[in-house]
C-alpha positions in Angstrom: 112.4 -120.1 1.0 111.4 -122.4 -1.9 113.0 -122.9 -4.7 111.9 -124.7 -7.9 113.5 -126.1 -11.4 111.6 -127.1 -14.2 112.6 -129.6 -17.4 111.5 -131.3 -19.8 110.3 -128.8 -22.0 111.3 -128.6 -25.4 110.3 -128.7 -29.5 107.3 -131.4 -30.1 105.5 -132.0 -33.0 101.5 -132.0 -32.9 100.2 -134.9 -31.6 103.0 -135.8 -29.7 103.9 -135.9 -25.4 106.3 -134.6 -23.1 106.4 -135.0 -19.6 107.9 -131.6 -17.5 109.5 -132.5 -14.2 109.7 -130.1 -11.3 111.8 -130.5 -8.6 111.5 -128.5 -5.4 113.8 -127.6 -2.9 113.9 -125.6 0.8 111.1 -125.3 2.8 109.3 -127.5 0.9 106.1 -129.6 2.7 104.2 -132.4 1.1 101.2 -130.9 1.9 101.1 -127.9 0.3 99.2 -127.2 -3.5 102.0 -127.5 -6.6 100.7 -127.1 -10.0 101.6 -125.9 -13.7 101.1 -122.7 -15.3 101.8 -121.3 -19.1 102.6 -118.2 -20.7 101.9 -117.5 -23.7 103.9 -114.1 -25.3 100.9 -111.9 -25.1 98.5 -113.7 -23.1 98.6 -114.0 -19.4 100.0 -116.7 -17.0 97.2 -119.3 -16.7 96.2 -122.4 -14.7 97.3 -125.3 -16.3 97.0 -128.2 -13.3 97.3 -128.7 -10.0 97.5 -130.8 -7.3 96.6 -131.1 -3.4 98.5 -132.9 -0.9 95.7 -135.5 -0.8 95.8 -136.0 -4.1 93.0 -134.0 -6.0 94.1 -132.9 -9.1 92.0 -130.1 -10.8 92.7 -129.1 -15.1 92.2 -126.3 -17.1 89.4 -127.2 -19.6 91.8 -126.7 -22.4 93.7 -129.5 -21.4 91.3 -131.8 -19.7 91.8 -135.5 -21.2 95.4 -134.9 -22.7 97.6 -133.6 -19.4 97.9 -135.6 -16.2 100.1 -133.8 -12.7 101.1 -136.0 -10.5 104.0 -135.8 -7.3 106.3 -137.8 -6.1 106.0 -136.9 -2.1 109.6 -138.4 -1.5 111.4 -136.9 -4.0 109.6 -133.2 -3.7 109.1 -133.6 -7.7 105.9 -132.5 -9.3 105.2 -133.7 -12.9 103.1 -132.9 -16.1 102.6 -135.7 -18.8 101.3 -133.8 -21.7 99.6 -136.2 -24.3 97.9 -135.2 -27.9 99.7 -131.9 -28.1 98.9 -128.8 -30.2 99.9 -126.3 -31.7 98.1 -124.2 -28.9 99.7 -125.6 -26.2 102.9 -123.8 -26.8 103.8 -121.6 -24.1 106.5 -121.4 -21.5 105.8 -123.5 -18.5 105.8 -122.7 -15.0 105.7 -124.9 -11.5 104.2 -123.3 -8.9 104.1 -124.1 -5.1 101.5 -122.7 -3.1 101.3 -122.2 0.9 97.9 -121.5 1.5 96.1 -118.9 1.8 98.4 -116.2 -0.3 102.2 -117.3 -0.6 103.4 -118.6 -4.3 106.7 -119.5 -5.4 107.4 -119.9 -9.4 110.1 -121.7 -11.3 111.7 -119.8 -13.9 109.9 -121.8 -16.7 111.0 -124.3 -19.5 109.4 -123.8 -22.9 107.4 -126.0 -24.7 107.2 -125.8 -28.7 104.3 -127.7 -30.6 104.8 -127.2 -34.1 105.4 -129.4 -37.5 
């Protein structure tokens, strides 16, 4: 069993950054894929970031150039800086870890607000 926490989430105005931590706890291997998702109300859950075990990071287009993931091995802590936020970036955010091939494990979210 995994378990995850997310933070760092919280009201920003447009143009601004945040950094989300995720800390991981359990049965948790450094290399296995963690990465960040968003939900929009309405929309479905989508790929924000993620990254490998060796490093490789992969972005949604939308936020290619403005988000960076990163993990701290050590510490079992995965992390989104979000730079140049919009207003379209609002959603609730979500740290996944995946054990390849089919087994996920979510967070329970922290929301992120980009408004004026």
């Amino acid at each position: 069993q995994v378990q995850l926490v997310e933070s760092g989430g919280g009201l920003v105005q447009p143009g601004g950054s945040l950094r989300l931590s995720c800390a991981a706890s359990g049965r948790v291997f450094s290399f296995n894929v963690m990465g960040w998702y968003r939900q929009a109300p309405g929309k479905e859950r989508e790929l924000v970031a993620v990254v490998t075990s060796g490093g490789n990071t992969n972005y949604a287009d939308s936020v290619k150039g403005r988000f960076t993931i990163s993990r701290d091995i050590a510490k079992n802590t995965v992390y989104l800086q979000m730079n140049s936020l919009k207003p379209e970036d609002t959603a609730v955010y979500y740290c996944n870890y995946h054990v390849p091939p089919g087994i996920y494990y979510w967070g329970k979210g922290t929301l992120v607000t980009v408004s004026s």
